[in-house]
C-alpha positions in Angstrom: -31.6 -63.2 29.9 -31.7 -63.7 33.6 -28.5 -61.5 34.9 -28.3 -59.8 38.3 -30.9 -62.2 40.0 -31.2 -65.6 41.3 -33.7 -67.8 40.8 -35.0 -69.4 44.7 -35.0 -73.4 44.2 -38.6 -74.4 46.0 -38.1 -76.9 49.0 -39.5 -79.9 47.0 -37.3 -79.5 43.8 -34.8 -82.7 43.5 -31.2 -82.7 42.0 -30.1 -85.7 40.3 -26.6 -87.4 41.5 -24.5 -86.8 38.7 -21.1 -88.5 38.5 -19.1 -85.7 37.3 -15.4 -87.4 38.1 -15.2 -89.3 35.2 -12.7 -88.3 32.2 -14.8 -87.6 29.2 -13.2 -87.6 26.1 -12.7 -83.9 24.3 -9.5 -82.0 23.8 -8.7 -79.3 26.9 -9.9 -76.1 26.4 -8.0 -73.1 27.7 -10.8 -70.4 29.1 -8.5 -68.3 31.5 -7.3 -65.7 29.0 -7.5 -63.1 31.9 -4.9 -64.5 33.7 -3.1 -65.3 31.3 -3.2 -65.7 27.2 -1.8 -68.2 25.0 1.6 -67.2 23.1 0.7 -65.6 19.9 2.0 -67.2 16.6 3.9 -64.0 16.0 5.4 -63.8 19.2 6.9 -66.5 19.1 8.5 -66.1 15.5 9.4 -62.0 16.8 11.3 -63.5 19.9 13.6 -66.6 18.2 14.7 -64.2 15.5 15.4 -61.6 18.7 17.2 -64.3 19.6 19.5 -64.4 17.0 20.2 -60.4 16.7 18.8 -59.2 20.0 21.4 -60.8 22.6 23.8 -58.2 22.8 23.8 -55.1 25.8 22.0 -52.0 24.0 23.8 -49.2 25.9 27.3 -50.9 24.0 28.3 -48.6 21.1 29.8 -52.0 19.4 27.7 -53.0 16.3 26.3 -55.9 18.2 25.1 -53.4 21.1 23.6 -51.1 18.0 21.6 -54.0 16.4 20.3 -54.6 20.1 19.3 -50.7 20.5 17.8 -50.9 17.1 15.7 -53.6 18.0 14.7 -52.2 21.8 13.7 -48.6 20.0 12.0 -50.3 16.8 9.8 -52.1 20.2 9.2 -49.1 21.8 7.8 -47.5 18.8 5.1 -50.0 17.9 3.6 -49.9 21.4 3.7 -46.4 21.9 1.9 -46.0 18.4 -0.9 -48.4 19.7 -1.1 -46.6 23.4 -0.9 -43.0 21.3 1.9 -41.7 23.3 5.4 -40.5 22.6 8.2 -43.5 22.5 10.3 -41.6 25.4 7.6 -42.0 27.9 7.3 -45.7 27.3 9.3 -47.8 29.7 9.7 -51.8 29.5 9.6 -53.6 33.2 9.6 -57.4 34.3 6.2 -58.2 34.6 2.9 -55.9 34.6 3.1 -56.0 38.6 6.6 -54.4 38.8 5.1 -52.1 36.2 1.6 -50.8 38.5 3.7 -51.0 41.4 6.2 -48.6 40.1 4.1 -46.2 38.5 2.2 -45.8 42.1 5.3 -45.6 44.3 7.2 -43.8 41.9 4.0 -41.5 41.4 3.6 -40.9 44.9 7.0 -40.3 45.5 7.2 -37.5 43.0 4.4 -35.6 44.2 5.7 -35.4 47.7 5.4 -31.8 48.0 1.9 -31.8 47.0 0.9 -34.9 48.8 1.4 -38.0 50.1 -2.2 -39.8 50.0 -3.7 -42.4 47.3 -6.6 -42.9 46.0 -8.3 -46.0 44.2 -10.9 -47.9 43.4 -12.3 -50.7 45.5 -11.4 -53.2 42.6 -7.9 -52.4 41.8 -5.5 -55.3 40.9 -4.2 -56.5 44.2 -0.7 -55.5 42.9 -1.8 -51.6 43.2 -3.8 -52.6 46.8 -0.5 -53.8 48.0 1.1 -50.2 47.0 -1.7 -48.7 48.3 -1.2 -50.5 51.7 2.4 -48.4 52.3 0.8 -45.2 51.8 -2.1 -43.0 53.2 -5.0 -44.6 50.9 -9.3 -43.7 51.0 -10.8 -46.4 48.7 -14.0 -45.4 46.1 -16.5 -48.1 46.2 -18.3 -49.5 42.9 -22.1 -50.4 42.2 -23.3 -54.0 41.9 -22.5 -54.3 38.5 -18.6 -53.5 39.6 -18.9 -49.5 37.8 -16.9 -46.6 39.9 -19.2 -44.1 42.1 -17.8 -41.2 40.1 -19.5 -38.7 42.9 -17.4 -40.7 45.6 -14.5 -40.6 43.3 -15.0 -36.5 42.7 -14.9 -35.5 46.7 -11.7 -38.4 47.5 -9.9 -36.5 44.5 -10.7 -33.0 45.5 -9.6 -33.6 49.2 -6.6 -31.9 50.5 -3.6 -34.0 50.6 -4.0 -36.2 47.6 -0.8 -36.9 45.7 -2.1 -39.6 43.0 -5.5 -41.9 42.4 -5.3 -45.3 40.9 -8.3 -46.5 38.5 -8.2 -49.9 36.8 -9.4 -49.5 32.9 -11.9 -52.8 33.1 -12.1 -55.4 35.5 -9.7 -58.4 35.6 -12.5 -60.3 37.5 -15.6 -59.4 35.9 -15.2 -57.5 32.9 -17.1 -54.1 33.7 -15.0 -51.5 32.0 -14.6 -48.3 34.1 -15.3 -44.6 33.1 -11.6 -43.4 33.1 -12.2 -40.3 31.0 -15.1 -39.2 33.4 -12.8 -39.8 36.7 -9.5 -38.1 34.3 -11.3 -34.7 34.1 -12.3 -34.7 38.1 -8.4 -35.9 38.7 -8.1 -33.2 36.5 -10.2 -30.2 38.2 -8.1 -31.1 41.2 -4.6 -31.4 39.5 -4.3 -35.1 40.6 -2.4 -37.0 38.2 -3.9 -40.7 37.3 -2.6 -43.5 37.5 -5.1 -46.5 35.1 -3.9 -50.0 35.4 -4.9 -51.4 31.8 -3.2 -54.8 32.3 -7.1 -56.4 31.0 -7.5 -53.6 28.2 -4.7 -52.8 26.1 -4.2 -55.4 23.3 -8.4 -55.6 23.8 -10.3 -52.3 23.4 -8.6 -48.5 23.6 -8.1 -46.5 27.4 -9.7 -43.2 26.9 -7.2 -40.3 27.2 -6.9 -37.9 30.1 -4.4 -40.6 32.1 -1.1 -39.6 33.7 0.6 -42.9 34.1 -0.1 -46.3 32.5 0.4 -50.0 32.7 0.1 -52.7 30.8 1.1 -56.8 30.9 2.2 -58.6 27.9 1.2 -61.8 28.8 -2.6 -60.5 28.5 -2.8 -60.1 25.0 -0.6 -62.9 23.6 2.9 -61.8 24.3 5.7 -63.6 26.5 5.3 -63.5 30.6 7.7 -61.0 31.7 7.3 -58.1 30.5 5.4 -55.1 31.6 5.0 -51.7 30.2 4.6 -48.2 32.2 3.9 -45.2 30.2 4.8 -42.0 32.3 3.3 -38.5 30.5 6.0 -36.1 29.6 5.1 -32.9 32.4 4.5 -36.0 35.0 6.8 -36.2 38.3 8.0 -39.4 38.7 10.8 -40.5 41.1 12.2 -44.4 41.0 11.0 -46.7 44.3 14.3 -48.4 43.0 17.9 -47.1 44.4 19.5 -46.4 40.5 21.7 -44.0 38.9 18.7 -41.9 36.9 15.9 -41.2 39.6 13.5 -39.8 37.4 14.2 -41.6 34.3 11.6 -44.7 34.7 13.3 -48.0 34.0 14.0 -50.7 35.8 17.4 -51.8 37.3 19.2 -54.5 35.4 19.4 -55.5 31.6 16.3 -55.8 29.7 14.9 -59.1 28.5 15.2 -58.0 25.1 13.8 -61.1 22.9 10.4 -60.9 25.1 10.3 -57.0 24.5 10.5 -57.6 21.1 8.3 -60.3 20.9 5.7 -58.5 23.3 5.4 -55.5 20.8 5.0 -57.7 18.2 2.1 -59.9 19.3 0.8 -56.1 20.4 0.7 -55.1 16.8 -0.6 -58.6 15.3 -3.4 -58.7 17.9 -4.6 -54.6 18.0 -4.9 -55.1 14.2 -7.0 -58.1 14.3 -8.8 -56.5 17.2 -12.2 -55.6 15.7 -13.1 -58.6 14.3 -11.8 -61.1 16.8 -13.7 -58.9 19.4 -16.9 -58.9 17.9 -16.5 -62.6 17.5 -15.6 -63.5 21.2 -18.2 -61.0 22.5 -21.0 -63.4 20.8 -19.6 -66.1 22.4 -19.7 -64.3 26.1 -23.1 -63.4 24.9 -23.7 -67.1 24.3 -22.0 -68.1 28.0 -24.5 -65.5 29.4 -27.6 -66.5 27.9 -27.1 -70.5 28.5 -25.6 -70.3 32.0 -28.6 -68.4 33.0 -31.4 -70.6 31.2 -29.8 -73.7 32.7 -28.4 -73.3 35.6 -30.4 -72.6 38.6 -29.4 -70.0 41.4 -26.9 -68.6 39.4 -25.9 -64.8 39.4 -24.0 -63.6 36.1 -21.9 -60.9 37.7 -20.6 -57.4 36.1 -21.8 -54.7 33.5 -23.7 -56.7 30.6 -23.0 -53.8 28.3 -19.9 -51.8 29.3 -17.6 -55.0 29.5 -14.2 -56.5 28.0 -15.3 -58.7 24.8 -13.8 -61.3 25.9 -14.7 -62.4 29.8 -17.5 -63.3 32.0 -18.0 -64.2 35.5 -21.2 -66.1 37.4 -21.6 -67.3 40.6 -23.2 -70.2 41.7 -25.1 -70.4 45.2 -24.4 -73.4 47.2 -21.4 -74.5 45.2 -17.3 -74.3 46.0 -15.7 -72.3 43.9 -12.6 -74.6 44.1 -14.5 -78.0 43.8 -16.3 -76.8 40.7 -12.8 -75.2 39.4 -11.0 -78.6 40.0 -14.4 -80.8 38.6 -14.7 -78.3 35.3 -10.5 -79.2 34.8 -11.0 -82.6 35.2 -13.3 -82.5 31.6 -10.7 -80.4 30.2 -11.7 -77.3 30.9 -9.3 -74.7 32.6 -11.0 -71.6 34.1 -10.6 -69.2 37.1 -12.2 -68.3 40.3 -12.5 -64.9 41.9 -13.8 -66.2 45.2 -11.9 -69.5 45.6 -10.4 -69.4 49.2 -5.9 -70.1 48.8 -4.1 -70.5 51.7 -2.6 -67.5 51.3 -5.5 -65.4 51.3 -8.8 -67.5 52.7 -11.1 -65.4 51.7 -13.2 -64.4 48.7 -12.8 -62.1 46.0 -12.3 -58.4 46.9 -14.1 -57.9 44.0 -16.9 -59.5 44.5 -17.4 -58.3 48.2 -17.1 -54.6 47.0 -19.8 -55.2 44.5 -21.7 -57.0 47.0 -22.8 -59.6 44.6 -22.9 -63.3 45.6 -19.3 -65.2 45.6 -19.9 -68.8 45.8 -19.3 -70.9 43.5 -17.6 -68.3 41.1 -16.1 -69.4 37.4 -14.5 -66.7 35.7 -14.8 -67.2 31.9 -12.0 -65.7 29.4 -11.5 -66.2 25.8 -8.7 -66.3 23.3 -8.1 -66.0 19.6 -7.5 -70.0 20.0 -11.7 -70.4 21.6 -14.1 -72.3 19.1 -17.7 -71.6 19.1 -17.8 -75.9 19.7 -15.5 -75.6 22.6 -17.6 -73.0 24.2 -21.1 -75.3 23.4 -18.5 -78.5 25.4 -18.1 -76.2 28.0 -22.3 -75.5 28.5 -23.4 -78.5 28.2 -21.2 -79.6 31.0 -21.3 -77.2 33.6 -25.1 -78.0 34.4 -24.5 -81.6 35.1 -21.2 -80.4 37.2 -23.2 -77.8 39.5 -26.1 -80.3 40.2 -23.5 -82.8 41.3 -21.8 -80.9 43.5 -24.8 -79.4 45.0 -26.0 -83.1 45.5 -22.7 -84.0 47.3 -23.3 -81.2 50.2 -27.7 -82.5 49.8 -28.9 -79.4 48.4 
């Protein structure tokens, strides 16, 4: 398997113009799990019975308002039995942003006396980078394949001054899963609380203990958009960014949405139980993607750890190719996929990612899988791409 390396094409080798514009037939093919999942069958069913029974405000001591508490503590027990945590430290938040950003700011802000700096990862989510932005941060870079440098991260967490660190459980870009119980016992040795970000993780594989503060986003592993979950340890200071009556109870303002809490902790239960299985089967076909990608595409870099890694996601690059022209050439045959180092106009520049693992960015597809993903819509997907790279690289004459 050729990973980590690209092949040199000689000066006399000759691409063939292929027209990759047309509309072939085949059904579309969702392969952006990471950003995203599909709603789960069971989610769906959990949130329109919610519907029916769930409406009501939970703090009301009406029998309406019961049914709704109920339902919003029945919720909160099924995730924190999967996360293997106590239901009062589990919280429910608007989206898995609102939850990482809370636990940092909220984090910080209740370690005041003892601190006031952060630090992370070089590959945290942006959400946490943004956080980290308001703050005093030092960032701990990561090694080609996108691992931690746990001696880095042992002196940053040792320093004088440090109030939190932030380490994301597995990357949502390429896949490498992090050592979080190695950089929990140095956070640890230094009474540092932890913050892991396991938006890409939970509903996936299990975060090793030792962690102070969680989060997780329900839209990863099947569940409705809009709904995040922070888990704050019992012992853990932790004082609301938000202006709210309870400081240090974490919650958001506002009512909670609680059909799509339901339904989150539902698709959580349906998807950790067939988790196992439907893991070893996606990680044969990222072992496929891997394989084939490498034997036929040329200059091509498959990017994060081949090993330590999600089941269910892989990332490549491809040298002289736009990322956004292949992304918009692979949609046109039906197949949706990412890009860590496609230029927005919000950002025009690559993947942080990518840059911090100093591995090449062009041209980057990020693959992720779902329970919906056939074996035969992975083999439409390689016998494509080959014919889409060589076109494009004929378009620019290389």
């Amino acid at each position: 398997m050729r990973t980590g390396k690209i092949k040199s094409r000689q000066p006399d080798d000759t691409v063939p113009c292929v027209d990759y514009t047309g509309d072939p037939a085949g059904a579309a093919v969702y392969l952006d799990a990471a950003t995203a999942a599909p709603l789960h069958p069971v989610a769906r069913e959990a949130m329109l019975a919610s519907l029916a029974d769930g409406w009501a405000d939970p703090t009301r001591l009406y029998a309406a308002g019961r049914r709704a508490q109920q339902l919003h503590e029945a919720a909160t027990a099924v995730v924190a039995q999967i996360l293997r945590v106590r239901p009062d430290e589990v919280s429910f938040w608007p989206s898995g942003t609102a939850a990482a950003q809370a636990a940092v700011l909220g984090g910080l802000a209740g370690r005041r006396r003892s601190g006031s700096s952060l630090v992370h990862s070089a590959i945290e989510h942006s959400a946490v980078l943004h956080a980290a932005r308001t703050v005093e941060a030092h960032e701990v870079g990561v090694d080609r394949t996108g691992r931690l440098d746990l001696d880095a991260w042992e002196r940053a967490v040792s320093a004088s001054g440090v109030a939190l660190a932030s380490l994301i459980s597995a990357s949502h870009e390429v896949g490498s899963v992090q050592p979080v119980a190695a950089a929990a016992a140095y956070c640890a040795e230094s009474g540092v609380p932890l913050f892991v970000d396991a938006a890409q993780s939970v509903g996936r594989v299990p975060v090793p203990d030792g962690w102070s503060l969680l989060s997780a986003s329900a839209h990863k592993w099947g569940g409705p958009p809009g709904v995040g979950v922070l888990v704050v340890r019992k012992g853990v200071r932790w004082v609301s960014p938000q202006p709210q009556d309870d400081l240090y109870r974490p919650r958001p303002a506002g009512a909670p949405n609680l059909p799509s809490i339901v339904a989150a902790a539902a698709s959580l239960r349906a998807v950790t139980d067939s988790g196992q299985s439907e893991n070893a089967r996606l990680s044969a076909l990222v072992d496929r993607i891997r394989d084939r990608v490498a034997a036929t595409v040329p200059d091509v870099e498959i990017v994060g750890d081949p090993v330590d890694r999600l089941p269910h996601l892989v990332t490549f690059s491809c040298l002289y190719v736009d990322g956004e022209a292949l992304l918009h050439a692979l949609d046109r045959h039906g197949f949706a996929v990412s890009s860590g180092s496609s230029c927005t106009s919000s950002t025009l520049r690559p993947s942080h990612v990518l840059e911090a693992m100093g591995v090449l960015s062009h041209g980057n597809v990020r693959v992720s899988l779902h329970s919906g993903v056939t074996g035969a819509d992975v083999d439409r997907f390689l016998a494509v791409l080959p014919g889409l790279v060589a076109g494009i690289r004929a378009e620019v004459g290389m």
